[in-house]
C-alpha positions as CSV (number, residue, x, y, z in Angstrom):
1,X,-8.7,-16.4,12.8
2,X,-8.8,-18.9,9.9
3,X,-10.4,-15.8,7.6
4,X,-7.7,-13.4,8.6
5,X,-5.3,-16.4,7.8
6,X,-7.3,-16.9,4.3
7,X,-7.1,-13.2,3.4
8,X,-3.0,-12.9,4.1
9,X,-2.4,-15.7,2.3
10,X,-4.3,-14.6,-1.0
11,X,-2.9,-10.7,-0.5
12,X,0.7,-13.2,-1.0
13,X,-0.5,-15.0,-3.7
14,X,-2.2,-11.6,-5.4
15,X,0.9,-9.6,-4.8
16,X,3.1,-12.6,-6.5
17,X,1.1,-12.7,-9.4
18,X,1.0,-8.7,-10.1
19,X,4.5,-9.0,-9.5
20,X,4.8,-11.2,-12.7
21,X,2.4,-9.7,-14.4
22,X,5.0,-7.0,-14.3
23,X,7.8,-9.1,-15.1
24,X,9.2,-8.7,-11.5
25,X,11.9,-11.7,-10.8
26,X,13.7,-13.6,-8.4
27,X,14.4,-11.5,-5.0
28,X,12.8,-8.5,-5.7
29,X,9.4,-11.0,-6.3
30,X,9.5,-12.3,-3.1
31,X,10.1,-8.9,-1.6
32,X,7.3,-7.7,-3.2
33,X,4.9,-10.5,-2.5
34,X,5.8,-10.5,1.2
35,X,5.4,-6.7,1.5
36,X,1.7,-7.6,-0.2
37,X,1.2,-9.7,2.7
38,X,2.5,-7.8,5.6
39,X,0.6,-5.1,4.4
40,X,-2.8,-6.9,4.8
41,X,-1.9,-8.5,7.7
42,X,-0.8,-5.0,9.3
43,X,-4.5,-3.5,7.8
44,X,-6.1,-6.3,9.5
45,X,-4.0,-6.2,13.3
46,X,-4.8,-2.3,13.0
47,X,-8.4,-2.9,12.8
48,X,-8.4,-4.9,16.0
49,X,-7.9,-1.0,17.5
50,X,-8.4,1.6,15.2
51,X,-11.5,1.5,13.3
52,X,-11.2,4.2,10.7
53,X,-10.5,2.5,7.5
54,X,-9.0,5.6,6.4
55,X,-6.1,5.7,9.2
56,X,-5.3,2.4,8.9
57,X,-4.8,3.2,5.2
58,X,-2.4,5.8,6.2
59,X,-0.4,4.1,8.4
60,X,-0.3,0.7,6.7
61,X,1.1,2.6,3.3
62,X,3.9,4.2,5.6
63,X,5.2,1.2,6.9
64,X,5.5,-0.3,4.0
65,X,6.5,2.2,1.9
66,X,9.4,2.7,4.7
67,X,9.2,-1.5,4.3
68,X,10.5,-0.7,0.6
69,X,13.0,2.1,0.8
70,X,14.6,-0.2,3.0
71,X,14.6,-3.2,0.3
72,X,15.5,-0.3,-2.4
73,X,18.8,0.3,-0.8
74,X,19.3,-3.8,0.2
75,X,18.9,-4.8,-3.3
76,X,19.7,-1.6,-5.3
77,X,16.3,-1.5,-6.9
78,X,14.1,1.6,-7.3
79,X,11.4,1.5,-4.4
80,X,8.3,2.3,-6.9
81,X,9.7,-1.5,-7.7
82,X,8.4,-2.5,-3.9
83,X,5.9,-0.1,-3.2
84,X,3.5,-0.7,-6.3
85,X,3.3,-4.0,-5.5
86,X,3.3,-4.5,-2.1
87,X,0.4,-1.8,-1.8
88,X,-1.4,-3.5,-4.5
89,X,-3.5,-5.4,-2.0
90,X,-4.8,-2.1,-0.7
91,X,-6.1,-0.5,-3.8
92,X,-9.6,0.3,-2.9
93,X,-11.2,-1.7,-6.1
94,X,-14.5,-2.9,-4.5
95,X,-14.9,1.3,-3.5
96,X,-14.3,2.0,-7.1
97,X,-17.2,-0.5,-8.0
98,X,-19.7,0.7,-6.1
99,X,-19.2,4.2,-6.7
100,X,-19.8,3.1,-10.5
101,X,-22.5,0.8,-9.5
102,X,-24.1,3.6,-7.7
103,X,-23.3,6.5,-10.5
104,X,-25.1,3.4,-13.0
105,X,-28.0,3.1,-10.9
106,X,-28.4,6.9,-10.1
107,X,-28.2,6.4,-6.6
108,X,-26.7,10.0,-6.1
109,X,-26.3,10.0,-2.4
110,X,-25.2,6.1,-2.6
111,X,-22.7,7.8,-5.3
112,X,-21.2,10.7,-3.3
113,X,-20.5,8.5,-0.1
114,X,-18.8,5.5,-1.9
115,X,-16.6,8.2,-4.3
116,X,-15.5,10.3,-1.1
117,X,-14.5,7.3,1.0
118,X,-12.8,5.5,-2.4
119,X,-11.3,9.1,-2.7
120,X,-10.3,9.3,0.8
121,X,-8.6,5.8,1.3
122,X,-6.9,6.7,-2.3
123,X,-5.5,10.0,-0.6
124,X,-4.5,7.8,2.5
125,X,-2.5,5.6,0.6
126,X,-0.5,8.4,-1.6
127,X,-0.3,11.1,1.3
128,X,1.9,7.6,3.6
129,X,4.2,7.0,0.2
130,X,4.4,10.8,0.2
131,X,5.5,11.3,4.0
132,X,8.5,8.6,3.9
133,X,9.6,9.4,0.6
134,X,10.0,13.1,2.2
135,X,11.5,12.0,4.9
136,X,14.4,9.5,3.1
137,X,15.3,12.3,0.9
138,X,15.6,14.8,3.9
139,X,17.7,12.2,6.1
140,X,20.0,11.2,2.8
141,X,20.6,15.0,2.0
142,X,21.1,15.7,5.8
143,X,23.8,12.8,5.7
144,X,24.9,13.7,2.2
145,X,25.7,17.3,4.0
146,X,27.4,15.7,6.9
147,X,29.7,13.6,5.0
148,X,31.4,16.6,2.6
149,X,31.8,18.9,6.4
């Protein structure tokens, strides 16, 4: 418990500081940082029941990327503002080593598993920004529609 409460808190404090690193401010910071950590902790409470790293990639990036449409419209901010960062604790980084590691050490079956899983959470990640953005334009357009009848 106290390592899941360890990680959470420095997804928040890694999210904060990418957030300034990209000159983020006041609301839209803390936004951001707390989307950071809700997205760990929602990676981590998934892996009490699924274990496929790769679907909890997917469905962690679609709640929060519906997590910052939401905040987009609340604070009239473009969502790439909320999505980049809060995601940013998710970014496979340690996959991306070892597949160098691996490619380094010519380790080519230690290569091709690391790159198709760093590939695969990568893909995970994208495909759950794709699926909500998709879906908030459809809804918007549907009402858009609705609204001129």
């Amino acid at each position: 418990m106290m390592d899941a409460i360890i990680q959470v808190s420095a997804a928040l404090i890694g999210t904060l500081a990418f957030g300034l690193i990209f000159n983020i401010r006041g609301k839209k910071l803390l936004v951001g940082a707390l989307g950071g950590m809700l997205a760990w902790a929602l990676f981590l409470l998934l892996g009490l029941w699924i274990p496929s790293e790769v679907a909890r990639y997917f469905l962690v990036s679609v709640a929060i990327a519906g997590y910052a449409e939401i905040f987009a419209r609340v604070l009239k901010t473009p969502t790439t503002t909320f999505v980049m960062v809060s995601l940013i604790s998710l970014i496979p980084g340690s996959g991306l080593y070892y597949t160098v590691a691996s490619a380094l050490n010519g380790d080519l079956p230690q290569f091709l598993e690391k790159a198709l899983h760093t590939l695969a959470l990568a893909a995970a990640l994208s495909l759950g920004i794709v699926v909500v953005s998709a879906l908030v334009k459809h809804a918007t357009a549907y009402r858009n529609k609705r609204k001129e009848q």
